[in-house]
VEXDREN-2710 file (C-alpha; in Angstrom, 1 decimal):
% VEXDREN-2710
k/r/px/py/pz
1/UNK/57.0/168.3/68.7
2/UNK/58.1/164.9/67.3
3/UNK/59.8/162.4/70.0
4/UNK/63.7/161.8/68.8
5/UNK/64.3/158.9/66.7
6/UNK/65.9/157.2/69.4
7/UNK/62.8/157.2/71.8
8/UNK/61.1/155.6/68.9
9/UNK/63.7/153.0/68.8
10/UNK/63.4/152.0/72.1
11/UNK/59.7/152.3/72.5
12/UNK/59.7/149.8/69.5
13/UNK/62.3/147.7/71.3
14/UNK/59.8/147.6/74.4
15/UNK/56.9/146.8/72.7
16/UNK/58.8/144.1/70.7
17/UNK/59.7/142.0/73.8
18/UNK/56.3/142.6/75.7
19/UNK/55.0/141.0/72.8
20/UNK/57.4/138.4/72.6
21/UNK/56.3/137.9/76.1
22/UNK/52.7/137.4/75.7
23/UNK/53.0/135.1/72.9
24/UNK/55.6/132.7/74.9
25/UNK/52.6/133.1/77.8
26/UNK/49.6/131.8/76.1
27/UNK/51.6/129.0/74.2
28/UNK/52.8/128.3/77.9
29/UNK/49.4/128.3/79.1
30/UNK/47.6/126.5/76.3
31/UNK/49.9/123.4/76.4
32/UNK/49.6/123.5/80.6
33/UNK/45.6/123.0/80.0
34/UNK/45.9/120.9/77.3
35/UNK/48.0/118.6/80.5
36/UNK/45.3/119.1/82.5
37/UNK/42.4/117.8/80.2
38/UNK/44.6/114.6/80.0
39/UNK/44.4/113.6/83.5
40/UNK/41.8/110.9/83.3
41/UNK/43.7/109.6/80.3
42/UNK/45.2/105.9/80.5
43/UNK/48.3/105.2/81.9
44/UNK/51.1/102.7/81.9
45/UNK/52.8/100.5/85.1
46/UNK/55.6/103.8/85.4
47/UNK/52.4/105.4/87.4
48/UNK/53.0/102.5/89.9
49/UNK/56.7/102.3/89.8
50/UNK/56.9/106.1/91.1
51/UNK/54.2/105.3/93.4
52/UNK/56.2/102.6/94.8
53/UNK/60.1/104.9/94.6
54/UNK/57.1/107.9/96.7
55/UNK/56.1/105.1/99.7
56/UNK/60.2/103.8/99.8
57/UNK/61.5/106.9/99.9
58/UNK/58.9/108.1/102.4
59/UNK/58.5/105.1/104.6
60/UNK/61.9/103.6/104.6
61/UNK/65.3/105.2/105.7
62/UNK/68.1/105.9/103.2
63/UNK/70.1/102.6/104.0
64/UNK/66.9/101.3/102.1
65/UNK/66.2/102.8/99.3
66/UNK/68.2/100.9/96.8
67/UNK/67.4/97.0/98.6
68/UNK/64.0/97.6/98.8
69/UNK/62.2/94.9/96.4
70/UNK/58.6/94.4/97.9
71/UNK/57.7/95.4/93.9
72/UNK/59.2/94.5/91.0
73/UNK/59.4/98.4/90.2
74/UNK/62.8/98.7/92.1
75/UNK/64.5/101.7/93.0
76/UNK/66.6/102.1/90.0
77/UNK/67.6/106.0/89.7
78/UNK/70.3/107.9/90.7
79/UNK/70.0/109.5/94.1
80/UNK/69.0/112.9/93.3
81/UNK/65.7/111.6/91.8
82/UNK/65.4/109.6/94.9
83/UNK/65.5/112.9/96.8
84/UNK/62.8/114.3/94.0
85/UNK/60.6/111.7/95.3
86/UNK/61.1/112.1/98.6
87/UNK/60.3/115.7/98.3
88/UNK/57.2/114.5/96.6
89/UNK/55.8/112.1/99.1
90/UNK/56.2/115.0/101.9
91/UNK/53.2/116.5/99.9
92/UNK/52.0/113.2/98.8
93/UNK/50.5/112.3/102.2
94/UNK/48.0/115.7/102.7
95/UNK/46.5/114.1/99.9
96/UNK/46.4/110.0/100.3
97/UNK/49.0/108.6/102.4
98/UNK/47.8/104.9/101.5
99/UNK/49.9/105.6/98.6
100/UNK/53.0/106.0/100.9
101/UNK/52.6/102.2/101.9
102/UNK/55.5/100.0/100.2
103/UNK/52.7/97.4/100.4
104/UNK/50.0/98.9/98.8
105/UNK/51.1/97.2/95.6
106/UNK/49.3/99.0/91.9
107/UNK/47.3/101.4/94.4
108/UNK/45.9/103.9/92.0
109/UNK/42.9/105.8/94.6
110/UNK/41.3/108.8/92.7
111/UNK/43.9/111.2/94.9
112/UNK/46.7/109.3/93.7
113/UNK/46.0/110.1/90.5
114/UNK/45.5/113.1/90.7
115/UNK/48.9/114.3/92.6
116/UNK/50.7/112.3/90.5
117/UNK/49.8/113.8/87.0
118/UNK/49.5/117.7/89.0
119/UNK/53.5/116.8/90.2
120/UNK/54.8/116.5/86.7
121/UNK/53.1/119.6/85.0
122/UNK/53.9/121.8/88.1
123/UNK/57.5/120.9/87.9
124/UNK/57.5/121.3/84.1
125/UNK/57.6/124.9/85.1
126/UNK/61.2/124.7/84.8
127/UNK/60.8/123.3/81.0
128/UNK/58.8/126.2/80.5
129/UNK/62.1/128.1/81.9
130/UNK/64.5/126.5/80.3
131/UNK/62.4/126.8/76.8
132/UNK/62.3/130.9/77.3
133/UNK/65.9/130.7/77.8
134/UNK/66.5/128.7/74.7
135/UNK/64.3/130.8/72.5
136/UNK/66.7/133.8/73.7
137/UNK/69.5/132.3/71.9
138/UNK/68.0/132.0/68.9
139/UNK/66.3/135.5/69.0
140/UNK/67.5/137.7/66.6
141/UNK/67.7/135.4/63.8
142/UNK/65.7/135.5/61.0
143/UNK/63.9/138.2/62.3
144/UNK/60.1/138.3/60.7
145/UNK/57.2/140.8/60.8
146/UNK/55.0/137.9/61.0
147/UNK/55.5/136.5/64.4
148/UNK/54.5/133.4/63.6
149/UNK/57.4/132.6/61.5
150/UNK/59.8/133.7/63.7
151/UNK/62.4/131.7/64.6
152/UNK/61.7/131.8/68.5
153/UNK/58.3/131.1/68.4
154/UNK/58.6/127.8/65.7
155/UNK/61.5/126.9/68.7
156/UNK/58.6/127.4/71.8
157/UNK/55.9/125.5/69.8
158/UNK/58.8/122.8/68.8
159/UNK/59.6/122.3/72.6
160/UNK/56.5/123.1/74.4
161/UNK/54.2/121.5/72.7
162/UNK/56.1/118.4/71.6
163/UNK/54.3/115.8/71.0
164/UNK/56.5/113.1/72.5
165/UNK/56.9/114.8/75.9
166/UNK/52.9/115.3/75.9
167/UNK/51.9/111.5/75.5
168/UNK/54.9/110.1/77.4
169/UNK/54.6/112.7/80.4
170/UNK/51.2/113.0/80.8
171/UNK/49.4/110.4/79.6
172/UNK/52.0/107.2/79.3
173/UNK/53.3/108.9/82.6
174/UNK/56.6/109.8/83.4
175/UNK/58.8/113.3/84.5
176/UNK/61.0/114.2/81.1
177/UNK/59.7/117.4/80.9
178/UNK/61.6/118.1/84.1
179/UNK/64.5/116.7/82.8
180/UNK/64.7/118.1/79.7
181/UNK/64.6/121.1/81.3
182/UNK/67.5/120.9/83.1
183/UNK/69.2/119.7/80.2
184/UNK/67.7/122.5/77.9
185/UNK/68.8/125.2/80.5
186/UNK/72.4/124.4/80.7
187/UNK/72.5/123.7/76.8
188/UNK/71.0/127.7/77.3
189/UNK/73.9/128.6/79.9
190/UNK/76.7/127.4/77.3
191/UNK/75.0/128.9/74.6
192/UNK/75.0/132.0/77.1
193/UNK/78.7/131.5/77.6
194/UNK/78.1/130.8/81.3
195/UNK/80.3/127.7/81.0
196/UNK/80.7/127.0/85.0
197/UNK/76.9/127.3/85.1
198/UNK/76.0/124.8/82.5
199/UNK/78.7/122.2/84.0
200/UNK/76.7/122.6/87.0
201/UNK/73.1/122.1/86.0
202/UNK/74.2/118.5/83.6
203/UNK/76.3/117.3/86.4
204/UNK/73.1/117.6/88.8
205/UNK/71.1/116.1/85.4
206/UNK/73.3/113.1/85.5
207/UNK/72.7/112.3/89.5
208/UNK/68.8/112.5/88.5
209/UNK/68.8/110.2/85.2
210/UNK/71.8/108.4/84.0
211/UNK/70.0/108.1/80.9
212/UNK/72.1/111.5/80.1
213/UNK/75.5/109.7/80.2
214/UNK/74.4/109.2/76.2
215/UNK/75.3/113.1/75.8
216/UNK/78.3/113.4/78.4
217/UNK/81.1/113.1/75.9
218/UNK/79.4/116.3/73.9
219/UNK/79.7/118.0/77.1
220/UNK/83.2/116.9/78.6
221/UNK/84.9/118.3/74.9
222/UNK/83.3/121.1/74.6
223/UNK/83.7/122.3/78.0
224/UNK/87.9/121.3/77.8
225/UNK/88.0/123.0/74.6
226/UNK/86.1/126.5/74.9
227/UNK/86.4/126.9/78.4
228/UNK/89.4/125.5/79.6
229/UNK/91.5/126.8/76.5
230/UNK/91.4/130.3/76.1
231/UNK/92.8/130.8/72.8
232/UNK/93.2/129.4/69.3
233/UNK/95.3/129.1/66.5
234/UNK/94.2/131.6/63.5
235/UNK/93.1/128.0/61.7
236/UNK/91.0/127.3/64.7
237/UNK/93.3/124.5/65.9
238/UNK/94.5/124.2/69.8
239/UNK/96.9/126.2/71.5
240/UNK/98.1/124.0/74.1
241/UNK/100.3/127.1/76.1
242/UNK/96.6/128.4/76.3
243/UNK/95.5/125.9/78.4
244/UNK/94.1/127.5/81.7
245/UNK/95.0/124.7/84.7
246/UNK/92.6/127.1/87.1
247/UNK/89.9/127.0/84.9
248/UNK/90.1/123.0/84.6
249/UNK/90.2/123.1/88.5
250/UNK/87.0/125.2/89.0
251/UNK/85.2/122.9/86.1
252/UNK/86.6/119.6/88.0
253/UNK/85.5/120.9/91.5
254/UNK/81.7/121.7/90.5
255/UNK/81.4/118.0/89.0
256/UNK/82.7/116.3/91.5
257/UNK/81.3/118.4/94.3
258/UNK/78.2/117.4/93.1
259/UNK/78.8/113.9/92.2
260/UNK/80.2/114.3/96.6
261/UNK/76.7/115.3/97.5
262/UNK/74.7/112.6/95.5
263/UNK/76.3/109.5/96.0
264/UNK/78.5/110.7/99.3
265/UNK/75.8/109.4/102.0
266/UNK/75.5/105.9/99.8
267/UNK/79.4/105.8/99.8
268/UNK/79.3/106.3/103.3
269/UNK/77.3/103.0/103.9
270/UNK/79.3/101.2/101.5
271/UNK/76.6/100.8/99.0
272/UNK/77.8/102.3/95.7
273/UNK/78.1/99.2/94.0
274/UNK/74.1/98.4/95.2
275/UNK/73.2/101.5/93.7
276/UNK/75.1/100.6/90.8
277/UNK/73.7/97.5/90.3
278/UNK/70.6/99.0/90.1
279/UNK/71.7/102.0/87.9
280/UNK/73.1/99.3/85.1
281/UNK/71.0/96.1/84.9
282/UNK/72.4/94.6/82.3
283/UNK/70.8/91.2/82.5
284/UNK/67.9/93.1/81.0
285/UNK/68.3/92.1/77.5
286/UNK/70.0/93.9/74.5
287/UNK/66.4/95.4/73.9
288/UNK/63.4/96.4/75.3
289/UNK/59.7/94.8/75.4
290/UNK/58.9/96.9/72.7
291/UNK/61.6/97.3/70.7
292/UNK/63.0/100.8/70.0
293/UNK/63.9/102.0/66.5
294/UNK/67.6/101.7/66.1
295/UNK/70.0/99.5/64.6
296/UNK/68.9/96.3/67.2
297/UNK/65.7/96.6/65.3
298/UNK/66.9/95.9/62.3
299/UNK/69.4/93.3/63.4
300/UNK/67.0/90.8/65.0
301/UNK/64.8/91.5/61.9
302/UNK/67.5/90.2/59.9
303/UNK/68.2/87.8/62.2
304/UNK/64.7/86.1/62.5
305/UNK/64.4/86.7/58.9
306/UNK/67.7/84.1/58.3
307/UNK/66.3/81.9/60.9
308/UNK/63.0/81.1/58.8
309/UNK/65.5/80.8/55.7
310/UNK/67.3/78.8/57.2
311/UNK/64.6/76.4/58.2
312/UNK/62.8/77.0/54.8
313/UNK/66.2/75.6/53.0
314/UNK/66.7/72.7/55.6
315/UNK/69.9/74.2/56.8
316/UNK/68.6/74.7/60.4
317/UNK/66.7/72.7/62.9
318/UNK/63.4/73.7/63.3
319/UNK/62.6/73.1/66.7
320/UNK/65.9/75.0/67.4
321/UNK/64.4/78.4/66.6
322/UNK/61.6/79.6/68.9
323/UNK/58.9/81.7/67.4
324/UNK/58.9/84.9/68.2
325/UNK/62.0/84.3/70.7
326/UNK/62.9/88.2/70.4
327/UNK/59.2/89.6/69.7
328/UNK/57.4/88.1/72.6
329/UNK/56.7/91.5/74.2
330/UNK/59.1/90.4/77.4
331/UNK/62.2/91.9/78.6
332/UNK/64.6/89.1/79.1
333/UNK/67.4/87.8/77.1
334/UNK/67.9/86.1/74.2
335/UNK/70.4/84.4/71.6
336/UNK/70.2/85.5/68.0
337/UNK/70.0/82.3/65.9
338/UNK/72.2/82.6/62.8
339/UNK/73.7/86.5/63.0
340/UNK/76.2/86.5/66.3
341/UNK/74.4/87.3/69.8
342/UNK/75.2/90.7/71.1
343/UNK/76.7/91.4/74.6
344/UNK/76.7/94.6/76.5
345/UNK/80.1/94.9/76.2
346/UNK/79.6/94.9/71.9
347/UNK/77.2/97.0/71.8
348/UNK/79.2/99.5/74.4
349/UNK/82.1/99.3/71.6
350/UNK/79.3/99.9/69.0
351/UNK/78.3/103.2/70.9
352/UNK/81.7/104.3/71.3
353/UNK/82.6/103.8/67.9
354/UNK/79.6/106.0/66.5
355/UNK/80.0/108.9/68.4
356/UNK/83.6/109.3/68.1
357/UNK/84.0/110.7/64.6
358/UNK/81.3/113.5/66.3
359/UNK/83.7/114.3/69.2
360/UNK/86.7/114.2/67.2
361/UNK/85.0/116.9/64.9
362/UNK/84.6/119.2/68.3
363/UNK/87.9/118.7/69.6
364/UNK/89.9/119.3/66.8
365/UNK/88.1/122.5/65.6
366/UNK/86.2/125.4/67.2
367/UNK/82.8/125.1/66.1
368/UNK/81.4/127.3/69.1
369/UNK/77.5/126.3/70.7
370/UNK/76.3/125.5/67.4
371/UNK/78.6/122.7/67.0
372/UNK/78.2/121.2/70.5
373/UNK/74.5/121.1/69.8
374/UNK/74.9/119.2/66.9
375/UNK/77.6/116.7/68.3
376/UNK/75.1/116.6/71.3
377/UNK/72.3/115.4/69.3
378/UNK/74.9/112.9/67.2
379/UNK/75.9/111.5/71.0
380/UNK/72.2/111.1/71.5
381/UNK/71.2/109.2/68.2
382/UNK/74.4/107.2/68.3
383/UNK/73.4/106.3/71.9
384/UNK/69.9/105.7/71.2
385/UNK/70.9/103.5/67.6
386/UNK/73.4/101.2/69.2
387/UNK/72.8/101.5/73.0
388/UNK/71.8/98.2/75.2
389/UNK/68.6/97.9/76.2
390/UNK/67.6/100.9/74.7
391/UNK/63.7/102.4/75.6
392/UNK/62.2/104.3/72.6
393/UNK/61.0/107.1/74.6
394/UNK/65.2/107.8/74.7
395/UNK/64.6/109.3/70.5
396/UNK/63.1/112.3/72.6
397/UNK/67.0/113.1/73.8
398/UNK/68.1/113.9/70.4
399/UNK/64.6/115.6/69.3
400/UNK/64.2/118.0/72.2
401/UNK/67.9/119.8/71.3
402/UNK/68.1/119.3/67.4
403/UNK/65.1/121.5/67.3
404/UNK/67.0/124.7/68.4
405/UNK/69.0/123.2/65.4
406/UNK/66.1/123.3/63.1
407/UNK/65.0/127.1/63.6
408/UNK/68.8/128.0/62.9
409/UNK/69.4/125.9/59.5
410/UNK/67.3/124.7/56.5
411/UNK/69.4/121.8/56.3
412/UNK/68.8/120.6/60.0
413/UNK/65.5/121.9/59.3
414/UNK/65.1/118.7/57.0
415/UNK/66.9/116.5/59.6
416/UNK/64.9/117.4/62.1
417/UNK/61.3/116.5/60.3
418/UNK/62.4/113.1/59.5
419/UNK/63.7/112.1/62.4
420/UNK/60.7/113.8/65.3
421/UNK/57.9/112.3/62.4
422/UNK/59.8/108.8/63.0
423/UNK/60.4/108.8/66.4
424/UNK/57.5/110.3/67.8
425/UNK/55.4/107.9/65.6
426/UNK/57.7/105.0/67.1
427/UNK/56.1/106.4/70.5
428/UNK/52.5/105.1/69.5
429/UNK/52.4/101.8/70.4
430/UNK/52.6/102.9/74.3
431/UNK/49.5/104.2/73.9
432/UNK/47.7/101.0/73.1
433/UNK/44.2/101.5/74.7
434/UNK/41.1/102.5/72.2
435/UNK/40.0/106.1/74.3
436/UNK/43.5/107.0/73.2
437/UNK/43.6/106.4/69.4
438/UNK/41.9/109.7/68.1
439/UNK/44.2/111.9/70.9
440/UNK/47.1/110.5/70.0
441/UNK/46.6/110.9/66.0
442/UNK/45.1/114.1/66.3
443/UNK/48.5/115.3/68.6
444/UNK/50.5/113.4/66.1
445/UNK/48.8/115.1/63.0
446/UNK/48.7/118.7/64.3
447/UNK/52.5/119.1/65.6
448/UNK/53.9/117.5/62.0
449/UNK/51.6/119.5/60.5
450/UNK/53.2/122.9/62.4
451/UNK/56.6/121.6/62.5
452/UNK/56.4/120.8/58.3
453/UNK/54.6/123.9/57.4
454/UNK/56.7/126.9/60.1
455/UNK/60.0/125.7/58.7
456/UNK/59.2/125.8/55.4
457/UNK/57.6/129.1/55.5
458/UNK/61.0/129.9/57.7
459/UNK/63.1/128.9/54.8
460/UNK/60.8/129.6/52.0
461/UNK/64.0/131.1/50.1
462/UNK/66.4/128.1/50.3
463/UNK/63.9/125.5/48.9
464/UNK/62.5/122.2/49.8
465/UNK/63.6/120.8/53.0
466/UNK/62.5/117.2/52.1
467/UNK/63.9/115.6/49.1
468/UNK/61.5/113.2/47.1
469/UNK/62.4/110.0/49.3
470/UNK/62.4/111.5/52.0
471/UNK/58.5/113.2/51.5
472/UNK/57.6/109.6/50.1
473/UNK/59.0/107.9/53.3
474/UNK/57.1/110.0/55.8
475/UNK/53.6/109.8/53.7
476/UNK/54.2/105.8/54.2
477/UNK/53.7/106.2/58.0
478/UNK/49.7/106.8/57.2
479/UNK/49.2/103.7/55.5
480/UNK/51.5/101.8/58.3
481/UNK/49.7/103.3/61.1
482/UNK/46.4/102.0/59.1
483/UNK/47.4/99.0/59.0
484/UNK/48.3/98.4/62.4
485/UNK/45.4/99.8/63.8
486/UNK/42.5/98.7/62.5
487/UNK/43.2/96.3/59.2
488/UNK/45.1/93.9/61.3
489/UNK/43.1/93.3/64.3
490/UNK/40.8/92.2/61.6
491/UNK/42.8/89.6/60.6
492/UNK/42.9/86.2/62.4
493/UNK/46.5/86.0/62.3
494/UNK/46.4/88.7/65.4
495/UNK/46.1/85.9/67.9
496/UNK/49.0/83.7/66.2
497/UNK/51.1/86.5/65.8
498/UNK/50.2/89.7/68.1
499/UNK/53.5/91.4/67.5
500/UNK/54.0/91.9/63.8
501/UNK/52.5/95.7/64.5
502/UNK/54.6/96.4/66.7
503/UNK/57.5/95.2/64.6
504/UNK/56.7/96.9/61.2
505/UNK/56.3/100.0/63.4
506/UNK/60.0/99.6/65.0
507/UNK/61.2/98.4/61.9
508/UNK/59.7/101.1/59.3
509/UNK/60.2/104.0/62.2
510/UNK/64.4/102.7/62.6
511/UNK/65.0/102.9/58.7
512/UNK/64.1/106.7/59.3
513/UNK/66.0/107.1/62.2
514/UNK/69.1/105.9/61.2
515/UNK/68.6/108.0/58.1
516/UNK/68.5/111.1/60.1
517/UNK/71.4/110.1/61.5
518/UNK/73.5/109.3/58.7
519/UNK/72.5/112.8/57.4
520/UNK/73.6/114.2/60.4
521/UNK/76.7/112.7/60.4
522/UNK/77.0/113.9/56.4
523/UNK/76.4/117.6/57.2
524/UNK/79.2/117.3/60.0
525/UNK/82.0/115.9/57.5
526/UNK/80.6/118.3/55.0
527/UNK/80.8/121.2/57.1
528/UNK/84.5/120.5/58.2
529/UNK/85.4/119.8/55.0
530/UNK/84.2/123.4/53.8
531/UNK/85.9/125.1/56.7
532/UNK/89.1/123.5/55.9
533/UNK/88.8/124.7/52.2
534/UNK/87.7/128.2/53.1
535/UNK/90.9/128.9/55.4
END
């Protein structure tokens, strides 16, 4: 006798998501190996600076932690990371507890090493996590025979084998994966409608990175607006009788509770503004050694550009305009010559200026998750294009979350290849030794390749997601990275002008980023404009 029809539609139900489960497995499996063959890879002076935050937390009591300055490579975290690493050196010393010495300056033994790089793919577990949880949301969408080009699986090769998290984790060495997972999770939770949940997990994000202040303002609205207001106007509008004053309570209480627990024992010894000197540094400079691809970029371009002008055209003094004053490869600070010098406080007002037409957008309409994604990654970019002292591995804060974007519209599909291909190829530079070159372009090569050819064959119907620019633009990155790899350290002007790679790269890589987020920014305006005229 046949089964019923409904027994088939559950067996095929069951088989579906063991399926889905096995695929998610080996693509979580694959990329953990991959981490593993690149432990004996190079890597950069963060190795030693959380080497040196394991031996202060381990060694010196908490009144310590944030005057300790026996290296260069202070304490400069909030204190949940601190914790992190505290929890880290109690393992550390089983293994080498020379490397739990505050004077054992650049130690790097062969068991350092290796507990270092095993401590940030073990705790990208919870990436791994989050990533599953993510891939949920979008499941169900798009649904395909092929599992290949099925939404959640592009999303789980987009996140878990990224290329940026891959050479600035585990070879460049840092802990974003971690991170991002945190971040990715509660994006998950709000997506889930688990609203108290998701304030939870980015409050305890902020007290381990303050990085994620950038994306705060994406959070704060959206959290006010869905959660705290219960309903809506028919137009989508606010209902201000709606507001639910217990609701705003609970949300208030998990924040600061957790803002209590972080910085309470600090506040207690009456350091918080020692800890926040260390958290803002803003005698830093307005950009980092290497500069990252945003706006700054472009501005001390311009600015040097002027400069040699204006000495060309005897309309400046020549010995009053240093060469290569801003391209020197240091941190420190600087005066532009002709354009005006930038202070923190301008380039605060710059930020806040280009992410507020994005939180407006939230506020004033309903958009739902999709809509806090995108004004997420719009805090993100806006951050990361006008931000002081901005590090280029910060681009990764607006890839990670626009690709759950990118698996859910063709039009973010196209936003999203312009602006990973520029930023992650802004992240080459960090990898500077030769053993590196063929890993890093091969990594490069094959996750553009996936990410161009899974969304296209994901929105085969809707047509091209790259206009002709915009193809032409990213096929100029393999003549730049050419260029700047091997036919100008043939040249003999490498020695009288070592940086110019490392400025076309910034320069080139920020034209694209800023486009991206222009056309973010577009589709936004658009968007509204279309709901408006629909209701």
């Amino acid at each position: 006798m046949a089964a019923p029809r409904g027994g088939n539609v559950e067996a095929s139900r069951s088989s579906s998501k063991s399926g889905e489960g096995g695929w998610f497995v080996t693509l979580a499996l694959g990329v953990s190996l991959l981490k593993c063959l690149l432990i004996p890879t190079y890597h950069s002076t963060d190795f030693e600076v959380h080497r040196n935050w394991l031996a202060i937390t381990h060694s010196l009591p908490v009144s310590k932690w944030y005057y300790e300055a026996t290296s260069e490579w202070t304490l400069d975290y909030p204190p949940f990371f601190a914790w992190f690493e505290y929890v880290l050196s109690h393992v550390a010393k089983y293994c080498d507890r020379d490397m739990l010495k505050v004077e054992n300056l650049n130690y790097a033994s062969r068991e350092t090493i290796l507990f270092q790089r095993f401590s940030v793919i073990i705790t990208d577990v919870l990436f791994i996590y989050a990533v599953r949880q993510c891939c949920k949301c979008v499941t169900g969408q798009k649904d395909r025979c092929d599992v290949l080009e099925r939404p959640g699986f592009i999303l789980a090769v987009l996140l878990l084998w990224n290329f940026g998290l891959l050479v600035v984790d585990h070879i460049h060495f840092q802990y974003n994966g971690f991170l991002s997972g945190v971040m990715l999770l509660s994006i998950a939770r709000l997506f889930q409608k688990r609203h108290l949940e998701g304030a939870f997990l980015f409050a305890v994000l902020l007290n381990f990175k303050h990085i994620y202040l950038y994306i705060a303002p994406a959070y704060g609205v959206y959290l006010l607006r869905s959660y705290c207001i219960t309903g809506n106007n028919p137009d989508g509008s606010i209902r201000w009788r709606s507001f639910s004053i217990l609701r705003f309570i609970s949300l208030a209480l998990i924040v600061c509770l957790v803002f209590a627990v972080s910085y309470g024992p600090f506040a207690c010894m009456g350091q918080i503004p020692q800890v926040l000197s260390r958290l803002f540094p803003f005698k830093r400079g307005l950009c980092h050694a290497y500069w990252a691809p945003n706006f700054w970029a472009l501005y001390n371009v311009m600015d040097k550009a002027l400069s040699v002008i204006g000495v060309k055209l005897q309309l400046l003094d020549p010995t009053s305009v240093s060469a290569g004053s801003m391209t020197g490869g240091l941190v420190q600070e600087f005066q532009h010559r002709v354009l005006p010098s930038v202070s923190p406080m301008a380039a605060l007002i710059c930020t806040f200026i280009s992410i507020l037409p994005s939180v407006f957008c939230l506020w004033i309409k309903q958009q739902g998750p999709r809509g806090f994604l995108r004004c997420l990654v719009l805090c993100a970019l806006s951050s990361f294009m006008f931000g002081w002292h901005v590090h280029e591995k910060a681009v990764l804060l607006a890839i990670l979350p626009l690709s759950m974007l990118s698996v859910s519209s063709a039009k973010d599909a196209g936003i999203y290849l312009v602006l990973a291909t520029a930023g992650h190829f802004s992240l080459l530079p960090l990898l500077f030794t030769a053993p590196e070159l063929p890993i890093k372009i091969f990594l490069l090569m094959m996750f553009t390749v996936f990410s161009a050819s899974s969304l296209k064959a994901l929105y085969r119907k809707e047509g091209p997601l790259l206009n002709w620019l915009e193809t032409l633009y990213l096929y100029g990155l393999v003549p730049l990275e050419i260029f700047c790899e091997i036919a100008y350290p043939l040249t003999p002007w490498l020695e009288r002008l070592p940086f110019i790679p490392l400025l076309l790269t910034s320069v080139y890589c920020a034209l694209g980023v800023g486009y991206a987020w222009l056309r973010l920014y577009i589709a936004v305006f658009t968007e509204s404009a279309a709901v408006k005229k629909n209701q």
